[in-house]
Steps between C-alpha positions, in 0.01 A plus 500: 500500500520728244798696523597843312771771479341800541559882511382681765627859355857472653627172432408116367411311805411131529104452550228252479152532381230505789129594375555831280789581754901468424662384846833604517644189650872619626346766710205249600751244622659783689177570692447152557818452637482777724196358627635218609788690645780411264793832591620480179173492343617727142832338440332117524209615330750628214656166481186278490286715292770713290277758312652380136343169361802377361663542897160331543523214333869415574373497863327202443287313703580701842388784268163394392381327860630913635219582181265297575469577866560931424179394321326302748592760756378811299162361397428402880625820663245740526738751620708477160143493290405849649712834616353806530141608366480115412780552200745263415808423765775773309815324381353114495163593328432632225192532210572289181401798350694728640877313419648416159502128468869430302628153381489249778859523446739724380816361491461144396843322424364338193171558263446153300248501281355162304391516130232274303422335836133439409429323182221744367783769493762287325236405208353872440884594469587266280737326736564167569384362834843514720665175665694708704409802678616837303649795696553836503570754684403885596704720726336681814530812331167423335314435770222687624191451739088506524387827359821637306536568172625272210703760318498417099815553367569721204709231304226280523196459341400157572456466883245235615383366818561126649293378834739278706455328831779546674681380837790608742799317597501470911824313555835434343599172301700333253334168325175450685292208453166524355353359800593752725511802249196664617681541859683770344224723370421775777156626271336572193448853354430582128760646193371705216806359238453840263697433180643680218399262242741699226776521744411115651531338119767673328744223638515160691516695818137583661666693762554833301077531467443416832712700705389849434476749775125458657488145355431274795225626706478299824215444770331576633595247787698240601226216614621274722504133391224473760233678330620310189415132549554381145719735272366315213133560503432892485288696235750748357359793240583826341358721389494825317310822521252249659525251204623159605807402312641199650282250723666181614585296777863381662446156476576527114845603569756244346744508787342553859698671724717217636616393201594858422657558840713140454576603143605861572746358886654259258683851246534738808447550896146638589512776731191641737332763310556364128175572277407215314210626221332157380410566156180608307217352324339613197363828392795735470429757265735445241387197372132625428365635222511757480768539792448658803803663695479757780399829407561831675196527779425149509466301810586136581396323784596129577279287724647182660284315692595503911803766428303807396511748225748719309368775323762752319452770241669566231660822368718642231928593552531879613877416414 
């Protein structure tokens, strides 16, 4: 599945991602329920399929089998695939085009992000290659989705771009094993990590350059571990105004994700819906020569292979 939160022009609504088309899968599972004669078909349809993907998520595994069979159902009923004049059903179909795709989530408890977690990175930095993974953090203030704007702020001048692969916390728990660590991943998406270099370096503490309103574009999609099969073999790339920038792969990553999800249980209790950004390879603009950091107009797009692509522009403070 790939799942979405998605606004429809009133409200942001759970979906998934059928074929161009953005399911709406509360009001989906309604219908279905209905169908098979369930009285109260909206209130059980609110509690399986909740229309927030945090709500989601903390539903666990009833949740995504309710998903999975919305899906199922939607895709075979030819009665939900068609209304009137052969348009989409109204309420549970809808035109990707024709909704605003936001952050899979909007309201994650936690936004952990990895630095110098591929070795090309740590070298064009100057860095030295970690032994343990280092954190940061951003707050969900700057997060934004497919298609907005990365605002530059005016006390910056020094914003840059970072590709990361990055996955979704599907249930809670405190020390988890490696071996059973990927269990707890509901999906994959992708994190644009935009960072205030001037702000990021002018102490010990990343967090100040990362955190910026706008400064953790999310999506487009959570991709369900399903469509996933290895984590850490996918093509990932950016690149700008149509110029690649970065081009790697996530099997270079220093710590794979089970080592960062038993490293990150053993400080502090992971919740459903924490955002877990992976790291980035090389090619961020401020180590070239001569640098290259975002630029009002500009457009970034990050590609990772089986999760899809975010593209966001870039534009100047009105402020």
């Amino acid at each position: 599945m790939r799942l979405v939160t998605f606004h429809n022009g009133i409200e942001p609504r759970l979906g998934a991602l059928w074929t161009g088309m953005v399911i709406d899968l509360n009001r989906a599972c309604a219908r279905l329920l209905q169908e098979k004669g369930e009285p109260r078909a909206t209130a059980l349809a609110a509690a399986l399929l909740p229309p927030d993907m945090r709500a989601f998520l903390e539903g666990g595994e009833k949740s995504r089998e309710a998903a999975q069979e919305t899906l199922h159902f939607v895709i075979e009923n030819s009665s939900l695939l068609e209304a009137e004049a052969g348009k989409p059903h109204p309420g549970i179909l809808y035109p990707e085009a024709e909704v605003t795709l936001l952050a899979p989530i909007l309201n994650p408890p936690k936004i952990i992000c990895l630095g110098l977690n591929y070795r090309d990175h740590a070298e064009e930095t100057g860095q030295p290659i970690p032994t343990e993974p280092v954190l940061f953090s951003k707050y969900n203030t700057a997060l934004i989705g497919p298609g907005a704007d990365i605002v530059l702020p005016r006390v910056s001048t020094q914003v840059d771009y970072e590709a990361e692969f990055t996955f979704i916390i599907g249930k809670r728990g405190h020390e988890i094993p490696e071996e059973v660590a990927m269990e707890y991943v509901a999906g994959y998406t992708i994190m644009n990590d935009v960072s205030a270099r001037d702000f990021q370096f002018k102490t010990g503490q990343w967090m100040v350059g990362k955190t910026f309103d706008t400064f953790a574009p999310l999506g487009p999609a959570l991709v369900s571990p399903d469509e996933v099969p290895d984590p850490h073999s996918l093509d990932i790339r950016l690149e700008l105004n149509g110029e690649q920038m970065q081009s790697s792969n996530t099997k270079h990553l220093i710590f794979k994700i089970p080592q960062i999800i038993a490293y990150l249980s053993q400080i502090f209790t992971l919740e459903p819906g924490d955002v877990v950004a992976t790291g980035t390879p090389s090619g961020v603009g401020f180590t070239r020569d001569p640098q290259r950091l975002l630029q009002d107009g500009d457009e970034v797009v990050i590609t990772v292979e089986k999760v899809g692509e975010l593209r966001n522009r870039v534009v100047r403070s009105k402020e």
